[in-house]
C-alpha positions as CSV (number, residue, x, y, z in Angstrom):
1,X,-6.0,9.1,63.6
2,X,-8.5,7.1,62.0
3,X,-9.8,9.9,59.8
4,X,-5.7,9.8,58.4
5,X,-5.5,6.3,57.9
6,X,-9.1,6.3,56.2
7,X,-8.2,9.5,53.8
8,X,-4.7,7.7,52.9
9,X,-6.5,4.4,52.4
10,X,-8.9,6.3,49.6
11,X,-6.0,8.4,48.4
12,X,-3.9,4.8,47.6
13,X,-7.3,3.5,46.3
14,X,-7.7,6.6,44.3
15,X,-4.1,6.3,42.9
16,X,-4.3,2.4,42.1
17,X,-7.5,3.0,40.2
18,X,-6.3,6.0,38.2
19,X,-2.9,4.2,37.2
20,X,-5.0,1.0,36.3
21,X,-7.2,3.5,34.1
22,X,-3.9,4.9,32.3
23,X,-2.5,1.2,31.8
24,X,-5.7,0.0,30.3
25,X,-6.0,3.1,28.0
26,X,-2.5,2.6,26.8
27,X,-2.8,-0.6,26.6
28,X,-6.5,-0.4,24.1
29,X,-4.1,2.4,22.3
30,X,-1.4,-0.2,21.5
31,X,-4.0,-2.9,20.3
32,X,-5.7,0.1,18.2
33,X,-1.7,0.7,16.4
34,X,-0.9,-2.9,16.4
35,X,-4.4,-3.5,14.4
36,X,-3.6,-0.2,12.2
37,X,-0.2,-2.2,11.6
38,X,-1.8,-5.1,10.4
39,X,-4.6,-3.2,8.7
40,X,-2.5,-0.9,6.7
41,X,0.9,-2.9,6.3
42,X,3.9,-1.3,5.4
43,X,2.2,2.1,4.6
44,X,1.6,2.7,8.1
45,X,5.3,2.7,9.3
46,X,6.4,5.0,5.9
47,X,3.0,7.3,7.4
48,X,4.4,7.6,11.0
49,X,7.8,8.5,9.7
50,X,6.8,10.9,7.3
51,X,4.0,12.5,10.1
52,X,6.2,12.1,13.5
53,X,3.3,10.4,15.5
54,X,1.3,7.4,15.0
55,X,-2.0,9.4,16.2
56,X,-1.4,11.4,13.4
57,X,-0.5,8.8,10.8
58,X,-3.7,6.3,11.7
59,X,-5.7,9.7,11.4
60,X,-4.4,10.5,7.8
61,X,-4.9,6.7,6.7
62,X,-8.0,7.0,7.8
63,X,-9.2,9.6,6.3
64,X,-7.2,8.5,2.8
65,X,-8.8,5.0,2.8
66,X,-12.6,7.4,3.1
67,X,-11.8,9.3,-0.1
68,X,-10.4,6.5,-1.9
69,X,-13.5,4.0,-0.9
70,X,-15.7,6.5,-1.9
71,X,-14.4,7.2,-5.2
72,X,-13.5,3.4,-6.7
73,X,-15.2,1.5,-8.9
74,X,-15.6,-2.2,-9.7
75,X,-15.0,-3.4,-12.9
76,X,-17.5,-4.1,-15.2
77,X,-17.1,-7.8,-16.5
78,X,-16.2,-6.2,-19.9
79,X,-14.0,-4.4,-18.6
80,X,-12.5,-7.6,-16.3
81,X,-12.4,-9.8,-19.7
82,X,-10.3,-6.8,-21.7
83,X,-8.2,-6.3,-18.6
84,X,-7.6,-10.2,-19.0
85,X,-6.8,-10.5,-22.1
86,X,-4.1,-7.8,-21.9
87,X,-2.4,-9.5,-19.1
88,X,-2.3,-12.7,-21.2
89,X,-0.5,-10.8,-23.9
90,X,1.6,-9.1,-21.3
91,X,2.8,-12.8,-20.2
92,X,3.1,-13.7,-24.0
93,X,5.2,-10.9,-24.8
94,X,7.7,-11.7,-22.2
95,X,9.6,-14.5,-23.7
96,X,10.1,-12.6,-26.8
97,X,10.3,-9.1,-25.2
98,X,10.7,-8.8,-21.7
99,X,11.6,-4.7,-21.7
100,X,8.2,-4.4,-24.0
101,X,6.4,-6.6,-21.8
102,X,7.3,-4.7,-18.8
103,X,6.0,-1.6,-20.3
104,X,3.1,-3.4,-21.2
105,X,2.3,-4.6,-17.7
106,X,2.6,-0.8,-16.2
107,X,0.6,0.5,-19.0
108,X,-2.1,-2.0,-17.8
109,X,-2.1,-2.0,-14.1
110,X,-1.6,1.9,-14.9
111,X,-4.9,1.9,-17.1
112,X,-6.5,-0.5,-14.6
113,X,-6.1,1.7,-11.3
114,X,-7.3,4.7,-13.9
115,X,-10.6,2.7,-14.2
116,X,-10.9,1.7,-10.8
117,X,-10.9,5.2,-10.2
118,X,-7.5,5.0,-7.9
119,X,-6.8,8.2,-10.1
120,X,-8.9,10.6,-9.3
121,X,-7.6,13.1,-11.8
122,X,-5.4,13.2,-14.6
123,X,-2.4,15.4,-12.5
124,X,-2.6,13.0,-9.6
125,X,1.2,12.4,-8.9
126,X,2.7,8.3,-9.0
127,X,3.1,8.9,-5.5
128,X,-0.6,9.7,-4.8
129,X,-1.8,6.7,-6.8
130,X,0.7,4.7,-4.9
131,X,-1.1,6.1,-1.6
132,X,-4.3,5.2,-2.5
133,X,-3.6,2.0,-3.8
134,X,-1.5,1.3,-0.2
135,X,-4.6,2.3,2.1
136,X,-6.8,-0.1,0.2
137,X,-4.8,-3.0,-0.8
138,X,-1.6,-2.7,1.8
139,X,-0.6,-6.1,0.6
140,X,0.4,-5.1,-2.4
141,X,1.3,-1.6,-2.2
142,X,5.3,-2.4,-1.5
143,X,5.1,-4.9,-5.0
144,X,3.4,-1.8,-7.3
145,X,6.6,0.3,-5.6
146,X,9.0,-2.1,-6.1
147,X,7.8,-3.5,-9.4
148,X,7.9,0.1,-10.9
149,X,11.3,1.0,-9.4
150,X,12.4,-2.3,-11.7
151,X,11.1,-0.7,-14.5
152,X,12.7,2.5,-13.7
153,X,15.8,1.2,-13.3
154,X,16.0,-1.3,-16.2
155,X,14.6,1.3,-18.8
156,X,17.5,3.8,-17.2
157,X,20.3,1.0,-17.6
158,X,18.8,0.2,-21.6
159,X,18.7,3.9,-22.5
160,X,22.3,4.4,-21.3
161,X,23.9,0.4,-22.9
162,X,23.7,-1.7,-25.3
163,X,23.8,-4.4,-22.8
164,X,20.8,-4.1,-21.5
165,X,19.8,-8.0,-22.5
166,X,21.8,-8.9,-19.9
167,X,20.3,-12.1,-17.5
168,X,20.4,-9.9,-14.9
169,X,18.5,-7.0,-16.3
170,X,15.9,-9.9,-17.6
171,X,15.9,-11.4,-14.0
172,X,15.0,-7.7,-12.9
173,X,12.4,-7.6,-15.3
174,X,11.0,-11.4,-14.2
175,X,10.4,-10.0,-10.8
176,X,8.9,-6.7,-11.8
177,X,6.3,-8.9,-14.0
178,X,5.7,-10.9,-10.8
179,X,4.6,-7.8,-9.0
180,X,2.9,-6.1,-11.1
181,X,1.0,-9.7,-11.6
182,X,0.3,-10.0,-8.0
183,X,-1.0,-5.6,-8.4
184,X,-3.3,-6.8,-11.4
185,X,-4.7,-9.8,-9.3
186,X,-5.4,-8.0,-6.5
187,X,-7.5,-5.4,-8.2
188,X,-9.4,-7.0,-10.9
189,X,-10.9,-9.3,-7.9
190,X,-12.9,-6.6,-6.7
C-alpha cells in the first residue's frame, strides 16, 4: 500500500509540474504576441488575419522587417536638405492649392521611401511598399494608408465634379497633408 500511495504521490507531482510547465510556456508565448503587438502595431493584427495564426504572422514580420533592414538606406544630408526643402514647398503650396499640394506630398514621401530603398524595385506593388514601411515604422504605417486613401478619394471626387473645392474635400486634403507629414518625419530622421 505504500508503494500505491508513493507512485500516486509522483504521478500528482508529475502532473502538477507538467501543467505548471504548459502554463508558463503559454504564458512566455502571450508576452512574446503581446510584445509583437506593441512591436509591430496595427500591422500585426491585419498579418494574423490575413495568415490565420499569430505564429505564422510574427514569423512573416519577422522575416519582412530582415529584408527590409537589410536593404534601407539613410539619407545623405543632401539628400535630407532637398527632401526638406520639398516639404516646405509642399506646405507652401497648400494654401493656394491644396489638390496640387497633396500630389506633391505623395510624390515626395513616394520619392523618399524610393531613396530609402523601401522600394526595392521599380514593379514593387503600393501594397508591398506599404508592408515594408509598416514592419519598420508601425507607427506610421496606418497614416501613409490612410493619408493615400485621402488622396484617392479626393482626386476620384475632383475628376468626377466641379465641386471638388468643397471645405470638406479641403478638410480631407488637411488631414491627408498631416499624415503624410508625420510619414516624411518619421523617415527623414533616420
Amino acid at each position: 500500500i505504500i508503494i500505491a500511495i508513493v507512485v500516486v504521490a509522483v504521478v500528482i507531482v508529475l502532473l502538477a509540474l507538467y501543467f505548471a510547465s504548459r502554463r508558463r510556456s503559454a504564458q512566455r508565448s502571450e508576452e512574446q504576441r503581446e510584445r509583437s503587438r506593441e512591436e509591430f502595431g496595427s500591422e500585426y493584427e491585419r498579418t494574423v488575419e490575413e495568415r490565420g495564426s499569430e505564429e505564422d504572422a510574427e514569423r512573416e514580420l519577422r522575416e519582412r522587417r530582415g529584408r527590409v533592414e537589410r536593404r534601407i538606406e539613410p539619407l545623405s544630408e543632401e539628400s535630407s536638405g532637398r527632401f526638406g526643402e520639398r516639404w516646405t514647398e509642399v506646405e507652401r503650396v497648400f494654401v493656394e492649392n491644396p489638390e496640387r499640394s497633396i500630389e506633391m506630398a505623395d510624390r515626395t514621401v513616394s520619392d523618399l521611401l524610393s531613396e530609402r530603398r523601401f522600394v526595392s524595385d521599380a514593379g514593387q506593388s503600393d501594397e508591398e511598399t506599404e508592408q515594408s514601411l509598416a514592419v519598420m515604422y508601425p507607427e506610421v504605417a496606418d497614416d501613409y494608408r490612410e493619408a493615400r486613401r485621402i488622396r484617392a478619394e479626393v482626386v476620384g471626387r475632383s475628376a468626377g465634379s466641379a465641386e471638388a473645392d468643397s471645405e470638406e474635400s479641403t478638410e480631407d486634403l488637411r488631414q491627408a497633408i498631416r499624415k503624410y507629414r508625420a510619414v516624411y518625419e518619421r523617415l527623414v530622421q533616420q
